[in-house]
KEDOMAR-725775 format. One record per residue (C-alpha): x, y, z. Coordinates in steps of 0.02 Angstrom, whole numbers, plus 50000, padded with zeros to 5 digits. Example, Ala and Ser with C-alpha at 12.3 -4.5 7.8 and 13.67 -1.06 7.14 Angstrom:
residues 2
506154977550390/506844994750357/
END
This chain:
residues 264
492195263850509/493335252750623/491955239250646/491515238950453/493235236850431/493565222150591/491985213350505/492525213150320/494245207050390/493445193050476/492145188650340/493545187650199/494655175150332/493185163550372/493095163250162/494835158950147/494845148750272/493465137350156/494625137050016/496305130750101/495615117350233/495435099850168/494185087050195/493035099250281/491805094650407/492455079350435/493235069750584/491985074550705/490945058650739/491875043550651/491185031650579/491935016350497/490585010650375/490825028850294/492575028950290/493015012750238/493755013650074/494144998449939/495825001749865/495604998549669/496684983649595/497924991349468/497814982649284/499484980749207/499914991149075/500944992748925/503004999748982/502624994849143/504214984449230/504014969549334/505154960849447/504094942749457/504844927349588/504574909149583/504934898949760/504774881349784/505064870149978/506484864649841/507764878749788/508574868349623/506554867949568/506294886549545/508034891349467/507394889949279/505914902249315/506984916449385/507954925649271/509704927749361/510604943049450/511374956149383/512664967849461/511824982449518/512734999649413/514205005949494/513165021949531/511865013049623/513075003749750/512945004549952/514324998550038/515064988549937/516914984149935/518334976349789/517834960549855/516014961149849/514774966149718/512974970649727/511544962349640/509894966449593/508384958149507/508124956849300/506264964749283/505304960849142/504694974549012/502794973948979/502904975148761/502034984748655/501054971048629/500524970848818/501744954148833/503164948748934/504324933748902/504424922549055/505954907549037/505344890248994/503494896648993/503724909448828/502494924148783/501364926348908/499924942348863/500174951049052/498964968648986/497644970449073/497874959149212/498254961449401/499544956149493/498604943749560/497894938149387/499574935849324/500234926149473/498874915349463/499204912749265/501034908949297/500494897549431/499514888549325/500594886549186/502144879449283/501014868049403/501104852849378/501734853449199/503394859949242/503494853849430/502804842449553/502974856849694/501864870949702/502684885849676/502494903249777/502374917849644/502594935849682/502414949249570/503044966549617/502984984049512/504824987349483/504495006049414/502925010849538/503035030349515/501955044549531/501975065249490/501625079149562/501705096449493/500995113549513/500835125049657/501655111049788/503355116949887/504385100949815/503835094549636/504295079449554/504245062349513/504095050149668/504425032749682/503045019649802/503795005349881/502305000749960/501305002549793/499885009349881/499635029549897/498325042749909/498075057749863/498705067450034/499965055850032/500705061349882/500475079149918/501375076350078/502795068349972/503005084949878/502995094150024/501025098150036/500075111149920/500695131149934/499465142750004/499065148549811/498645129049763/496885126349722/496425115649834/494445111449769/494945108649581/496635097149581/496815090049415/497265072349404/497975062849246/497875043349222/498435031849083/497235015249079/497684997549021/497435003748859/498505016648854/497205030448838/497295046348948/495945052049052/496085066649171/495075069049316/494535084749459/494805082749638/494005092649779/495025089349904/493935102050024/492675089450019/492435077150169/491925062150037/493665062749945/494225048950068/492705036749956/493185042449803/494005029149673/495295043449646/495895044149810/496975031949778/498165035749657/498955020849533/500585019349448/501225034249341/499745045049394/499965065849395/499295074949488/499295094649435/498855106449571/498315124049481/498735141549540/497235150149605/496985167849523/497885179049650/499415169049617/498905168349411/498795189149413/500415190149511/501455180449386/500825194149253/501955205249346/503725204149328/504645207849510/505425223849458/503455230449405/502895224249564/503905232149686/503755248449583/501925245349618/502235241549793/503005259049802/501725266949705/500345260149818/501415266949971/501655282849925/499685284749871/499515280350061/500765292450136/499985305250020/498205301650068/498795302550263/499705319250252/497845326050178/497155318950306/498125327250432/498295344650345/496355343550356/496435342250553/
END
Protein backbone atom coordinates (compact mmCIF):
# COMPACT_ATOMS: atom_id res chain seq x y z
CA UNK A 1 0.00 0.00 0.00
CA UNK A 2 2.94 2.41 0.92
CA UNK A 3 4.70 1.89 -2.52
CA UNK A 4 1.33 2.35 -4.55
CA UNK A 5 0.99 5.27 -2.66
CA UNK A 6 5.15 6.66 -2.97
CA UNK A 7 4.54 5.88 -6.86
CA UNK A 8 1.23 7.74 -7.50
CA UNK A 9 2.89 10.64 -5.47
CA UNK A 10 5.77 10.68 -7.73
CA UNK A 11 3.86 10.05 -11.04
CA UNK A 12 1.32 13.05 -10.30
CA UNK A 13 4.75 15.46 -9.47
CA UNK A 14 6.63 14.47 -12.66
CA UNK A 15 2.92 15.56 -14.33
CA UNK A 16 2.92 18.75 -12.66
CA UNK A 17 6.07 19.31 -13.08
CA UNK A 18 5.15 19.31 -17.25
CA UNK A 19 2.61 21.85 -16.74
CA UNK A 20 4.56 24.63 -14.68
CA UNK A 21 8.18 24.50 -16.39
CA UNK A 22 8.64 26.73 -19.37
CA UNK A 23 10.39 26.29 -22.52
CA UNK A 24 10.88 22.63 -21.86
CA UNK A 25 13.63 20.65 -23.19
CA UNK A 26 15.48 23.32 -24.11
CA UNK A 27 18.94 24.81 -23.24
CA UNK A 28 20.75 21.69 -23.39
CA UNK A 29 22.89 21.90 -26.61
CA UNK A 30 22.64 25.62 -27.95
CA UNK A 31 22.49 26.45 -30.95
CA UNK A 32 22.37 29.88 -32.51
CA UNK A 33 20.83 29.27 -35.95
CA UNK A 34 17.70 27.86 -33.85
CA UNK A 35 17.49 30.46 -31.51
CA UNK A 36 18.01 33.37 -33.41
CA UNK A 37 14.95 35.29 -33.48
CA UNK A 38 13.90 38.47 -35.90
CA UNK A 39 12.15 40.98 -33.75
CA UNK A 40 8.99 42.15 -35.88
CA UNK A 41 8.94 45.97 -36.90
CA UNK A 42 5.88 47.58 -35.16
CA UNK A 43 3.41 49.53 -37.77
CA UNK A 44 2.10 52.66 -36.33
CA UNK A 45 -1.25 52.77 -35.35
CA UNK A 46 -4.14 54.95 -34.86
CA UNK A 47 -3.92 56.82 -30.77
CA UNK A 48 -0.57 55.95 -30.76
CA UNK A 49 1.80 59.08 -29.33
CA UNK A 50 5.02 60.03 -30.79
CA UNK A 51 7.73 62.15 -29.57
CA UNK A 52 9.65 62.72 -33.27
CA UNK A 53 13.32 64.97 -33.31
CA UNK A 54 14.91 66.83 -36.07
CA UNK A 55 18.96 67.60 -35.63
CA UNK A 56 21.00 69.38 -37.96
CA UNK A 57 25.45 70.10 -37.62
CA UNK A 58 23.41 73.64 -37.40
CA UNK A 59 21.08 74.12 -34.25
CA UNK A 60 19.03 77.51 -35.71
CA UNK A 61 18.26 74.88 -38.86
CA UNK A 62 16.16 72.35 -36.97
CA UNK A 63 14.21 74.77 -34.58
CA UNK A 64 11.03 75.06 -36.97
CA UNK A 65 10.68 71.16 -37.10
CA UNK A 66 10.53 70.62 -33.31
CA UNK A 67 7.60 71.58 -31.66
CA UNK A 68 8.87 73.41 -28.39
CA UNK A 69 8.99 72.38 -24.56
CA UNK A 70 6.54 72.30 -22.30
CA UNK A 71 6.77 72.34 -18.49
CA UNK A 72 6.52 69.00 -17.31
CA UNK A 73 3.01 68.83 -14.62
CA UNK A 74 3.77 69.78 -11.25
CA UNK A 75 3.05 66.08 -10.30
CA UNK A 76 5.59 64.74 -12.54
CA UNK A 77 8.60 66.94 -11.20
CA UNK A 78 12.13 65.53 -9.81
CA UNK A 79 14.09 67.82 -8.11
CA UNK A 80 13.16 70.70 -9.16
CA UNK A 81 13.39 73.98 -7.26
CA UNK A 82 11.40 77.87 -7.41
CA UNK A 83 14.04 78.67 -9.66
CA UNK A 84 14.02 75.94 -12.07
CA UNK A 85 11.33 74.24 -14.02
CA UNK A 86 11.21 70.97 -15.79
CA UNK A 87 10.53 70.35 -19.42
CA UNK A 88 9.46 67.66 -21.42
CA UNK A 89 8.79 66.93 -25.15
CA UNK A 90 5.26 67.86 -27.17
CA UNK A 91 4.38 64.23 -28.75
CA UNK A 92 2.30 64.08 -31.58
CA UNK A 93 -1.21 62.23 -31.56
CA UNK A 94 -1.61 59.68 -34.42
CA UNK A 95 -5.60 60.92 -35.69
CA UNK A 96 -8.29 59.04 -36.38
CA UNK A 97 -7.42 59.41 -39.66
CA UNK A 98 -4.01 57.59 -39.03
CA UNK A 99 -2.32 61.36 -39.44
CA UNK A 100 -0.13 63.55 -37.50
CA UNK A 101 0.57 67.28 -38.13
CA UNK A 102 4.31 67.94 -38.36
CA UNK A 103 5.24 72.12 -38.37
CA UNK A 104 6.11 73.58 -41.75
CA UNK A 105 5.64 70.06 -43.41
CA UNK A 106 1.52 69.78 -42.62
CA UNK A 107 -0.53 66.40 -42.69
CA UNK A 108 1.58 63.77 -43.01
CA UNK A 109 -0.56 59.92 -43.20
CA UNK A 110 1.98 58.17 -40.37
CA UNK A 111 -0.70 54.60 -40.18
CA UNK A 112 0.78 51.93 -41.10
CA UNK A 113 4.27 52.88 -41.26
CA UNK A 114 7.38 52.11 -39.08
CA UNK A 115 9.42 54.14 -37.37
CA UNK A 116 11.80 53.90 -39.75
CA UNK A 117 9.29 54.48 -42.68
CA UNK A 118 8.26 57.62 -41.18
CA UNK A 119 11.74 58.95 -40.48
CA UNK A 120 12.65 58.29 -43.78
CA UNK A 121 9.34 60.22 -45.10
CA UNK A 122 10.11 63.21 -42.90
CA UNK A 123 13.57 63.05 -44.13
CA UNK A 124 12.58 63.29 -47.38
CA UNK A 125 10.21 65.92 -47.21
CA UNK A 126 12.46 68.54 -45.35
CA UNK A 127 15.74 67.58 -47.46
CA UNK A 128 16.67 69.71 -49.50
CA UNK A 129 13.37 71.56 -49.87
CA UNK A 130 13.42 72.99 -46.49
CA UNK A 131 17.31 72.84 -45.79
CA UNK A 132 20.60 72.51 -47.31
CA UNK A 133 21.78 70.22 -44.20
CA UNK A 134 20.72 66.80 -43.79
CA UNK A 135 18.82 66.35 -40.95
CA UNK A 136 19.07 63.37 -38.23
CA UNK A 137 15.36 62.16 -37.44
CA UNK A 138 14.39 60.08 -34.55
CA UNK A 139 11.19 58.81 -33.85
CA UNK A 140 10.40 57.37 -30.42
CA UNK A 141 6.94 55.72 -29.01
CA UNK A 142 5.98 58.21 -26.32
CA UNK A 143 3.08 55.84 -24.83
CA UNK A 144 4.96 52.23 -25.43
CA UNK A 145 2.77 50.13 -22.90
CA UNK A 146 1.85 46.71 -22.40
CA UNK A 147 -0.77 44.45 -19.98
CA UNK A 148 -0.74 41.84 -18.14
CA UNK A 149 -3.55 40.22 -16.28
CA UNK A 150 -4.69 36.97 -14.87
CA UNK A 151 -3.16 34.52 -12.56
CA UNK A 152 0.37 36.71 -12.34
CA UNK A 153 1.46 37.95 -8.57
CA UNK A 154 1.57 41.84 -9.79
CA UNK A 155 -0.99 42.82 -12.65
CA UNK A 156 -1.10 45.80 -14.57
CA UNK A 157 -0.28 48.05 -17.16
CA UNK A 158 3.60 48.43 -17.82
CA UNK A 159 5.41 50.97 -19.54
CA UNK A 160 8.84 49.85 -22.21
CA UNK A 161 11.50 52.26 -22.50
CA UNK A 162 13.43 50.18 -24.51
CA UNK A 163 10.39 49.41 -26.82
CA UNK A 164 11.43 45.98 -27.21
CA UNK A 165 9.91 43.05 -24.81
CA UNK A 166 9.00 39.44 -24.77
CA UNK A 167 6.83 37.49 -23.50
CA UNK A 168 8.96 36.29 -20.16
CA UNK A 169 9.88 39.57 -19.98
CA UNK A 170 6.66 40.85 -19.37
CA UNK A 171 5.69 38.13 -17.12
CA UNK A 172 8.73 38.90 -15.11
CA UNK A 173 7.45 42.58 -15.01
CA UNK A 174 4.25 41.39 -13.25
CA UNK A 175 6.02 39.45 -11.02
CA UNK A 176 6.01 35.97 -13.06
CA UNK A 177 2.84 33.62 -13.49
CA UNK A 178 1.22 32.02 -9.95
CA UNK A 179 1.51 28.39 -9.60
CA UNK A 180 -2.43 28.16 -10.77
CA UNK A 181 -1.48 30.21 -14.21
CA UNK A 182 -1.83 28.15 -17.21
CA UNK A 183 1.17 28.14 -18.42
CA UNK A 184 0.55 26.10 -22.08
CA UNK A 185 -2.57 28.23 -23.12
CA UNK A 186 -1.65 32.13 -22.36
CA UNK A 187 -3.97 34.19 -24.24
CA UNK A 188 -2.59 37.09 -26.01
CA UNK A 189 -4.58 40.18 -27.43
CA UNK A 190 -3.23 42.55 -30.26
CA UNK A 191 -4.69 45.56 -32.01
CA UNK A 192 -3.16 45.84 -35.80
CA UNK A 193 -2.62 48.98 -37.91
CA UNK A 194 -6.04 48.77 -38.61
CA UNK A 195 -7.39 48.81 -35.54
CA UNK A 196 -8.82 45.29 -35.61
CA UNK A 197 -8.33 42.85 -32.62
CA UNK A 198 -6.89 39.59 -32.95
CA UNK A 199 -6.13 37.33 -30.01
CA UNK A 200 -3.68 34.73 -30.01
CA UNK A 201 -2.52 31.23 -27.66
CA UNK A 202 0.81 30.85 -26.27
CA UNK A 203 2.48 27.68 -25.03
CA UNK A 204 4.93 28.89 -23.20
CA UNK A 205 5.99 25.06 -22.14
CA UNK A 206 7.14 24.75 -25.50
CA UNK A 207 10.95 25.06 -26.33
CA UNK A 208 10.01 26.87 -29.91
CA UNK A 209 8.20 29.90 -28.16
CA UNK A 210 11.58 31.71 -28.32
CA UNK A 211 10.83 31.57 -32.73
CA UNK A 212 7.55 32.45 -32.46
CA UNK A 213 6.39 36.02 -34.03
CA UNK A 214 4.51 36.34 -30.64
CA UNK A 215 7.30 36.22 -28.57
CA UNK A 216 7.77 39.49 -28.94
CA UNK A 217 5.18 41.46 -27.71
CA UNK A 218 4.26 45.16 -29.48
CA UNK A 219 2.77 48.24 -28.11
CA UNK A 220 -0.54 47.96 -26.09
CA UNK A 221 -0.46 44.15 -26.28
CA UNK A 222 -2.35 41.94 -23.29
CA UNK A 223 -1.48 39.30 -22.34
CA UNK A 224 -4.23 37.19 -20.17
CA UNK A 225 -2.85 34.35 -18.25
CA UNK A 226 -6.02 31.91 -17.34
CA UNK A 227 -6.60 30.07 -14.08
CA UNK A 228 -6.11 26.43 -14.50
CA UNK A 229 -9.16 24.35 -13.14
CA UNK A 230 -8.00 23.60 -9.57
CA UNK A 231 -7.77 27.27 -9.05
CA UNK A 232 -11.33 27.77 -11.31
CA UNK A 233 -13.19 25.06 -8.75
CA UNK A 234 -11.66 26.78 -5.74
CA UNK A 235 -13.08 30.21 -6.51
CA UNK A 236 -16.66 28.35 -6.53
CA UNK A 237 -16.09 28.14 -2.91
CA UNK A 238 -16.46 31.01 -0.81
CA UNK A 239 -13.63 30.90 2.22
CA UNK A 240 -16.06 30.40 4.96
CA UNK A 241 -17.47 26.97 2.80
CA UNK A 242 -14.02 26.00 2.39
CA UNK A 243 -12.65 25.85 5.65
CA UNK A 244 -15.94 24.21 6.82
CA UNK A 245 -14.92 21.68 4.21
CA UNK A 246 -11.47 21.63 5.40
CA UNK A 247 -12.96 20.58 8.77
CA UNK A 248 -15.31 18.26 7.38
CA UNK A 249 -12.57 16.41 5.45
CA UNK A 250 -10.55 16.31 8.89
CA UNK A 251 -12.85 14.98 10.94
CA UNK A 252 -13.84 12.13 8.14
CA UNK A 253 -10.04 11.36 8.72
CA UNK A 254 -9.90 11.30 12.51
CA UNK A 255 -13.07 9.24 12.29
CA UNK A 256 -11.75 6.77 9.77
CA UNK A 257 -8.41 6.45 12.09
CA UNK A 258 -10.20 5.82 15.39
CA UNK A 259 -12.00 2.64 13.25
CA UNK A 260 -9.02 1.77 12.33
CA UNK A 261 -7.61 1.51 15.61
CA UNK A 262 -10.75 0.12 17.47
CA UNK A 263 -10.31 -2.69 14.81
CA UNK A 264 -6.69 -3.52 16.17
Amino acid sequence: MGCLLLITLLLTSCNAEKKIVYAQKSGSYPNLNDTTVIVPSQKIKIGDLLIITVNTPTPELSIPFNLPLVPTPASNMVNTTSATTAVALQTYLVDLDGNITFPVIGKIHAEGMTKMELESTLKSDIYPHYMKEIPIINVRYANYRISVLGEVAHPGVFTVNNEQISVFEALAMAGDMTIFGKRNNVLLIRQDSNGKRETYRLNLTDKNIIKSPYFFLQQDDILYVQPNKPKARSSAFSTAETISISIVGTLISLASLVVTLAKH
